[in-house]
C-alpha positions in Angstrom: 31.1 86.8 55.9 31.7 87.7 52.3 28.8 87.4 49.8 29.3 84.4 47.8 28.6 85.0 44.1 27.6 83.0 40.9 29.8 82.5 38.2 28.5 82.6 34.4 30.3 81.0 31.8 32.0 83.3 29.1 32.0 80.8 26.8 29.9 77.8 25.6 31.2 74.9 23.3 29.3 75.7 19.9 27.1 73.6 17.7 27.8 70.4 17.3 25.5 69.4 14.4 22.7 67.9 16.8 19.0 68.9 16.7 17.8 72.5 16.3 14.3 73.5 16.8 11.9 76.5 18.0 10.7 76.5 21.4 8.3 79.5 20.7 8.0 81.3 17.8 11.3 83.3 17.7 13.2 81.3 19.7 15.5 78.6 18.5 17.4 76.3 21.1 20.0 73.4 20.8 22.5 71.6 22.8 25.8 72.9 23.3 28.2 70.7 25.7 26.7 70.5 29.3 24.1 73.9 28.2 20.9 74.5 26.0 21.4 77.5 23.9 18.6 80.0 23.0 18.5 82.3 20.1 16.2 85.0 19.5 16.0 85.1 15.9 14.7 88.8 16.1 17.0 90.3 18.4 19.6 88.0 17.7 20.4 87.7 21.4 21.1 84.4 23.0 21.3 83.2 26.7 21.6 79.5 27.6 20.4 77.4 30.3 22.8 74.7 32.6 21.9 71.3 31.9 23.3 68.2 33.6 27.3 67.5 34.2 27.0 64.5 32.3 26.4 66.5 28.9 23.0 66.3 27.0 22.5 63.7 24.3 19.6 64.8 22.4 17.0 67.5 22.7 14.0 68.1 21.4 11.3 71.3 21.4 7.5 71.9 21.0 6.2 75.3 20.2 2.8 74.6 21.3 3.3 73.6 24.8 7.0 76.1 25.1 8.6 72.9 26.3 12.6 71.4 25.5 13.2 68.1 26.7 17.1 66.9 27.2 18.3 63.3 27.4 21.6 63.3 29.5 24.6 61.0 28.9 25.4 57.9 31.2 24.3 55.1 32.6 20.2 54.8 32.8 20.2 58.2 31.4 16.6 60.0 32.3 14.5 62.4 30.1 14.1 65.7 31.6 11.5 67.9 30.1 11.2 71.7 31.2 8.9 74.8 30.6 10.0 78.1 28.6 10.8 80.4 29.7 10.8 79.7 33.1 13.1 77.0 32.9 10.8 74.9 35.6 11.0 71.4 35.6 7.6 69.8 34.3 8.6 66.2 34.6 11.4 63.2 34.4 11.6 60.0 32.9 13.2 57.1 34.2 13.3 53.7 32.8 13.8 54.3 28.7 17.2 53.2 28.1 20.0 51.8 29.9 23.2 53.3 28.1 21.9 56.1 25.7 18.4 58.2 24.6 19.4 59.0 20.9 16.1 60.6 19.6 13.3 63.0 21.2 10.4 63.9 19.5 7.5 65.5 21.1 3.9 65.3 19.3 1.9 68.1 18.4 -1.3 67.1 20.0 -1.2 66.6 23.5 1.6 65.9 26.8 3.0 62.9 24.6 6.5 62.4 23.5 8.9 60.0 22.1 12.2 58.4 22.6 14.7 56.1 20.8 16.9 54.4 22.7 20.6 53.3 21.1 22.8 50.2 22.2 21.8 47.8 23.4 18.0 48.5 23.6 17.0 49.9 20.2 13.7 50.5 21.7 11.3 52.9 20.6 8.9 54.5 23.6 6.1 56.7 24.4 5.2 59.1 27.2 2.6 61.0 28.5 5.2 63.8 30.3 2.3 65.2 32.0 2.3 62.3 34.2 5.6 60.9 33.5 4.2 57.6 32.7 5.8 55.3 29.8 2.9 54.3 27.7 4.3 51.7 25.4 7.8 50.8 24.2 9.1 48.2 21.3 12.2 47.0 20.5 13.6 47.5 16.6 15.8 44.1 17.3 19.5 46.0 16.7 18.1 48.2 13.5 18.8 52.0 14.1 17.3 55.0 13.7 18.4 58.5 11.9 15.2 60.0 12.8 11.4 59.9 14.3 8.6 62.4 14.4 5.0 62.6 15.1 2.0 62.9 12.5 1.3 66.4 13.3 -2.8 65.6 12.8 -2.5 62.6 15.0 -0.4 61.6 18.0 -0.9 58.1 17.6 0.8 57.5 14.3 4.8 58.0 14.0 7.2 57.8 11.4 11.2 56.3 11.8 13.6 56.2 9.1 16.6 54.0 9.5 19.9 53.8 6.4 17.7 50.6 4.7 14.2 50.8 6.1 10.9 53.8 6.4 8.3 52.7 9.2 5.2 54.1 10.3 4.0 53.3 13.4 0.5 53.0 15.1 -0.2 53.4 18.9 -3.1 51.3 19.5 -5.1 51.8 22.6 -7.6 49.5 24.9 -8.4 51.4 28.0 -5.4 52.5 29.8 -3.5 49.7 27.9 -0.9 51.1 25.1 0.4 48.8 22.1 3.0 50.0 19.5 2.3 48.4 16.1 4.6 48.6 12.7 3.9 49.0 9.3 7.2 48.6 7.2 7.3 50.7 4.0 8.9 49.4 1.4 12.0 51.0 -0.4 11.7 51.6 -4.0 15.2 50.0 -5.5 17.3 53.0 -7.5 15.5 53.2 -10.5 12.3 54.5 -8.8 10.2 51.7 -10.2 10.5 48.1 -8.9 9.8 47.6 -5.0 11.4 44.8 -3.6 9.4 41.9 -2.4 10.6 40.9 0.8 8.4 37.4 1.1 10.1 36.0 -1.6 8.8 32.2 -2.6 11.1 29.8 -4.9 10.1 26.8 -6.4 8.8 23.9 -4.1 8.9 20.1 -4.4 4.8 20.2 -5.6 6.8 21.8 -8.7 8.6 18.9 -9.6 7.8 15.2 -10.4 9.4 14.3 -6.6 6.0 14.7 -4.6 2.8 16.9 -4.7 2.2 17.2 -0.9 5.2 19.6 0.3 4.2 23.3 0.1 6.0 26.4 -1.0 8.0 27.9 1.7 9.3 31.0 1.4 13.4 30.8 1.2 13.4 32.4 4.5 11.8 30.0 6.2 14.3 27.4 4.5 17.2 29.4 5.8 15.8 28.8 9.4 15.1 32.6 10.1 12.4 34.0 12.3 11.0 37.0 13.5 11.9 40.3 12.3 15.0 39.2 10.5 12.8 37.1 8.5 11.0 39.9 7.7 13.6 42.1 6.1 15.5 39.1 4.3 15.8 39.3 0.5 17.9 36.2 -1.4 20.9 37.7 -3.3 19.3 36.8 -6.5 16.0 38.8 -5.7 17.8 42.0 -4.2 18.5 45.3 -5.9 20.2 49.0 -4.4 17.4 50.1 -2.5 17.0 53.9 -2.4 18.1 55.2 1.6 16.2 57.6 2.9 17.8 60.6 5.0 15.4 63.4 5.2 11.5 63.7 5.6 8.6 66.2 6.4 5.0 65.7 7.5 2.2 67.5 5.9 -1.1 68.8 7.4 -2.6 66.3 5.3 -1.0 63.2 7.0 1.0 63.2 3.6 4.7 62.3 4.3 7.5 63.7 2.1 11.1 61.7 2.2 14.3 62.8 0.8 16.9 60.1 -0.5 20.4 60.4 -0.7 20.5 59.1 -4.2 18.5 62.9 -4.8 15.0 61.0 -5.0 12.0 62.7 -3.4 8.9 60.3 -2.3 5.5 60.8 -1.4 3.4 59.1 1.0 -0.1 59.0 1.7 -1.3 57.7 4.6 -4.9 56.9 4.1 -5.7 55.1 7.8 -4.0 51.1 8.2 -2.9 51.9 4.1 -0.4 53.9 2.4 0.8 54.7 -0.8 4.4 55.9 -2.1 4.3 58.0 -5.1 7.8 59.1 -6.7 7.9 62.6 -7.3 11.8 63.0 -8.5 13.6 62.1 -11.0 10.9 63.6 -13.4 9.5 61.8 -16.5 12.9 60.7 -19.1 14.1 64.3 -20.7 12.3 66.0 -18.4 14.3 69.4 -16.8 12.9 68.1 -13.2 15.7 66.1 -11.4 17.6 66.4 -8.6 21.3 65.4 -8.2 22.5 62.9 -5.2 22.5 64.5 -1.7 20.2 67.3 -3.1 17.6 66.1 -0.1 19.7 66.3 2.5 16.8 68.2 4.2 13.6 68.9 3.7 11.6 71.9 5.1 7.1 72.3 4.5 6.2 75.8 4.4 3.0 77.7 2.9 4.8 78.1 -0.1 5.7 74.9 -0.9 8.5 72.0 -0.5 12.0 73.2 0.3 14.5 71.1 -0.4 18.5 71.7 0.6 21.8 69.1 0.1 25.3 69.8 -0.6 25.6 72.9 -2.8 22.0 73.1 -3.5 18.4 75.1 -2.6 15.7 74.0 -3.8 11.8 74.5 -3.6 8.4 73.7 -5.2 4.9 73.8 -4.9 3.6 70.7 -3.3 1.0 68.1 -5.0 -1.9 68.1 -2.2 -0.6 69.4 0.7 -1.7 72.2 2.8 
């Protein structure tokens, strides 16, 4: 009988724009079609690995533990997380999504990782991949993501960022019990100075001359809303262009730096259950320091400083605090 033999692809479908990260230190890997590609950035060689038939999703890398993790397409897709360079299977996750995984991030401290899910769940979800056990998972209530990553000092805060909304999120723990709990952060509107006020209150009855027992309601309240849309309704009259984020970086610090696409660059301190946004651009008025829209596309920390890149633009500066 002759000897059966195994065919290698000659050629692979090429980037198509979806995450790209290290899985050691020279190594970069990213999805392309049904493979993972990997680059070594030294010898500029690449090799790829077969993923599943149904395509990949989203993938996401850790240096520190040498692991990619793949989210396939389909129904019930499942989270498949595998060791470099060995290419073994570590573990796989069932149970996060029913039609599509759209994010993967995987934290810097400890087996944990998380997951955003896209129609219909919009859920956000954590894992211990060690164990393949789903430690907590909310739903955002139809608002989606364009991007999620772990506090690189502490696995049990997260940051989203959404077109009209920032979020950092705290994974509270009682025993072997997991809880996700949000803190919205709230846009600055396009001139960098006024922040919205969400719970907005208009005059009530106890105003007027027609009776001194009705309270002040909130107008969302007298619209008949509830829940999270509540939340995140502003009346017409009270609203302004809120700034949309697109880009962001974690510091060492637990400092959080977010790129806008109107070219504003924010900073926020995360000081335990409290945070603080400071603008950093647009500089003071006549100042030389100011960045042009969809100058922050991305944003990049290195020892150096801040780097900044958008659509025909580099920048980079020293940052204020962080290490």
């Amino acid at each position: 009988m002759a000897e059966c033999r195994v065919l290698s692809p000659r050629w692979l479908q090429g980037f198509g724009g979806g995450p790209v990260g290290f899985v050691d230190h020279t190594t970069l890997c990213f999805a392309s079609g049904c493979f993972v590609r990997f680059v070594d950035t030294q010898s500029h060689k690449w090799f790829f690995f077969k993923g599943p038939e149904t395509g990949i999703n989203t993938l996401a890398s850790s240096v520190k533990s040498n692991r990619f993790a793949i989210a396939d397409c389909g129904l019930h897709p499942t989270i498949r997380v595998f060791s470099y360079p060995h290419f073994q299977c570590s573990a796989i996750l069932k149970g996060g999504a029913e039609l599509e995984i759209s994010f993967l991030s995987f934290s810097y401290t400890g087996p944990y990782l998380a997951s955003f899910s896209g129609l219909p769940d919009f859920s956000l979800c954590v894992w211990d991949w060690m164990n393949c056990t789903l430690l907590c998972c909310h739903s955002l209530h139809g608002v989606n993501l364009l991007g999620l990553t772990f506090n690189p000092s502490n696995w049990k805060q997260l940051f989203t960022i959404g077109d009209r909304h920032m979020s950092i999120w705290s994974v509270e723990q009682s025993d072997n019990v997991y809880l996700l709990r949000s803190r919205p952060v709230s846009l600055p509107s396009e001139d960098g100075k006024e922040v919205i006020d969400e719970d907005v209150v208009l005059p009530g009855r106890h105003d007027t001359m027609l009776g001194l027992s009705v309270p002040n309601l909130p107008v969302s309240a007298r619209a008949g809303l509830i829940g999270e849309v509540a939340k995140r309704f502003v009346p017409r009259n009270f609203s302004k262009q809120l700034l949309r984020p697109c880009s962001f970086c974690w510091t060492s610090a637990s400092q959080l730096f977010v790129g806008c696409r109107e070219g504003h660059l924010l900073q926020i301190d995360c000081n335990g259950d409290s945070f603080t946004i400071s603008p950093l651009f647009p500089g003071p008025p006549g100042s030389e320091e100011t960045l042009q829209p969809g100058h922050v596309n991305a944003l990049a920390l290195q020892k150096l400083g801040l780097f900044a890149g958008g659509t025909k633009s580099f920048h980079g500066g020293k940052t204020r605090r962080a290490h």
